[in-house]
N, C-alpha and C positions, 0 to 999 in steps of 0.2 A: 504494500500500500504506500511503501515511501515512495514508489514513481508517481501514482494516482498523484500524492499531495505535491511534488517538487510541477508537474507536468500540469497541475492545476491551476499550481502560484502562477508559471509562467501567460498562459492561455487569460489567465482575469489579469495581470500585468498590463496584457495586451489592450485588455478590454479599457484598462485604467487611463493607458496612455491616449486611446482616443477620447474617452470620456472630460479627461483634462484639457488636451488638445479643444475641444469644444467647447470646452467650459470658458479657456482664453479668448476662445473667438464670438461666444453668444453671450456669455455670464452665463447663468442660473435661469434665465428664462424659460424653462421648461416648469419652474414653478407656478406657472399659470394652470397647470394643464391639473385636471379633475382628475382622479384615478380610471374613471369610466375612458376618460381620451386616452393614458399611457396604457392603459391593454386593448383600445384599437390601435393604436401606434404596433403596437406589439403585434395582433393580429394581421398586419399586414406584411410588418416583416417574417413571420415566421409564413403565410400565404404564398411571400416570393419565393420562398426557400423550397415549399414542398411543388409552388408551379418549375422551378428552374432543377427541381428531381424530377418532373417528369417529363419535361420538355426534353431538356437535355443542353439547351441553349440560349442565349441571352441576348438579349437587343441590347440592353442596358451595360456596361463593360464593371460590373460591379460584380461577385460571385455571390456562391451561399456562405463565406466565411463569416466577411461584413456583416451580414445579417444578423447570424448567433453572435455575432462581437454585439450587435444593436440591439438584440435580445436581451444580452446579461444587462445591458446598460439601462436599458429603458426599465427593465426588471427591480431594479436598485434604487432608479425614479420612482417608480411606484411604490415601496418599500417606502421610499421619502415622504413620500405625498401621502401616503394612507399614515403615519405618523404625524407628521407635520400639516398634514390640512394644505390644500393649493392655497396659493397668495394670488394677489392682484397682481404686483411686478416681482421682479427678480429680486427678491429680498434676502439670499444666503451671497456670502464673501464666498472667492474660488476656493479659500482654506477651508469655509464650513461645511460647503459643499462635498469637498474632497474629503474631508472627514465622514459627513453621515454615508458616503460614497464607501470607504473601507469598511464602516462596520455593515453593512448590509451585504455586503461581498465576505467578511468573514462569517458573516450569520450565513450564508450559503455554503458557506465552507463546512463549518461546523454541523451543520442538517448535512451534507452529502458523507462528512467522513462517519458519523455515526451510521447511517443509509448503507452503506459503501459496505461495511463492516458487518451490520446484518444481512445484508443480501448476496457478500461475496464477489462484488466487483462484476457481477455477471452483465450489467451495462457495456461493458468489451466486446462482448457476443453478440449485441445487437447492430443491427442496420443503423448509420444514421439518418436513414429516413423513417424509421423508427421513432426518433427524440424527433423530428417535425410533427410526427402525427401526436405524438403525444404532450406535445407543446401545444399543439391548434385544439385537442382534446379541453385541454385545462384551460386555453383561451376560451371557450366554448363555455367550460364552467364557469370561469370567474366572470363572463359579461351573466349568466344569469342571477350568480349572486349578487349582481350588482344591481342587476331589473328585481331583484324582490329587497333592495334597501339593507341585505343584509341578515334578512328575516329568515335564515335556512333553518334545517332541524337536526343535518347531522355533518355539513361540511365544516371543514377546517378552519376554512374562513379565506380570501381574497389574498391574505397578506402568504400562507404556504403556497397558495398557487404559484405567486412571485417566487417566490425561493424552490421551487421543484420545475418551473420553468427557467429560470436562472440555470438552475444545475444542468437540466437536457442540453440547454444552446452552451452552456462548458464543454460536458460531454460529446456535443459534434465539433466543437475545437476542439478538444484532445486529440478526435478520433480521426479527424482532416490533419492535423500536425503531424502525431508520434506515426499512426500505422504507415 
C-alpha cells in the first residue's frame, strides 16, 4: 500500500498545482457557485470522460486526464462550499483557499487508505471506465439528494459523494500514470 499512498500524493500534487495555478489567475471565484452548480460542473466533466471512452476521439485537444484532474478539484470545491456556504464574491485569500484545499484532499486520503485497506486495493482490477460510470453513478445521487433538500432516509449525505468521487477520478490518474 506504500505505492497506492506515494502514487497518490503524486497524482492530487498534480491536481494541487493546477488548482493553485487557477487560483492565481481567477482568485476564489468559484465561491459563488451553490453546491447544486459544482456537481453539475462535475457532471459534465466526468460526461466528457465516459463520451471520449466511447468515442474514442476528440475535437477538443484536451484528454480524459484533465478531466479527473477537474474532478478531484471541483470535488474539494464542493467539500468547501457544503462547509462554508457559497458567498456572493470571492471572499477566501489564495492561502485560505489553498489551505481548506489540502485538508479536503487529505480527508480523501484518509477515507481511501482506510477503503483501500478493507477492500484490498482491488480498485487495480478495474476498468477505468469503471470509476467514470461510477462517478456519473454518485453524480446521479448526489443531484437527487440535493432535489429532496437533503431530506434522504438512508444516504450518506452529499458531502461522501464528494470524497468517493474525489477518490475514483485519483484512481483513473493513478491508473492512466503508473500502468
Amino acid at each position: 500500500m506504500a505505492d497506492t499512498s506515494r502514487q497518490f500524493d503524486a497524482v492530487a500534487a498534480a491536481c494541487r498545482d493546477i488548482f493553485s495555478k487557477k487560483l492565481h489567475d481567477y482568485g476564489a471565484a468559484w465561491r459563488i457557485l451553490r453546491p447544486t452548480s459544482v456537481t453539475d460542473q462535475m457532471l459534465i466533466k466526468a460526461h466528457r470522460i465516459r463520451t471520449l471512452e466511447i468515442k474514442g476521439t476528440s475535437r477538443v485537444p484536451e484528454g480524459i486526464k484533465p478531466e479527473f484532474q477537474g474532478l478531484v478539484n471541483y470535488g474539494a470545491i464542493g467539500l468547501i462550499q457544503l462547509e462554508r456556504g457559497y458567498a456572493g464574491c470571492a471572499d477566501m485569500t489564495e492561502e485560505e483557499a489553498l489551505a481548506a484545499y489540502d485538508e479536503k484532499v487529505a480527508m480523501a486520503k484518509s477515507l481511501m487508505l482506510d477503503k483501500n485497506s478493507d477492500y484490498d486495493e482491488i480498485w487495480r482490477q478495474m476498468r477505468v471506465s469503471s470509476y467514470t460510470d461510477l462517478i456519473l453513478t454518485k453524480l446521479n445521487r448526489t443531484k437527487q439528494m440535493e432535489d429532496l433538500d437533503g431530506n434522504t432516509l438512508i444516504s450518506e449525505g452529499v458531502d461522501a459523494n464528494y470524497l468517493d468521487m474525489m477518490n475514483y477520478a485519483l484512481f483513473g490518474l493513478i491508473r492512466l500514470e503508473y500502468d
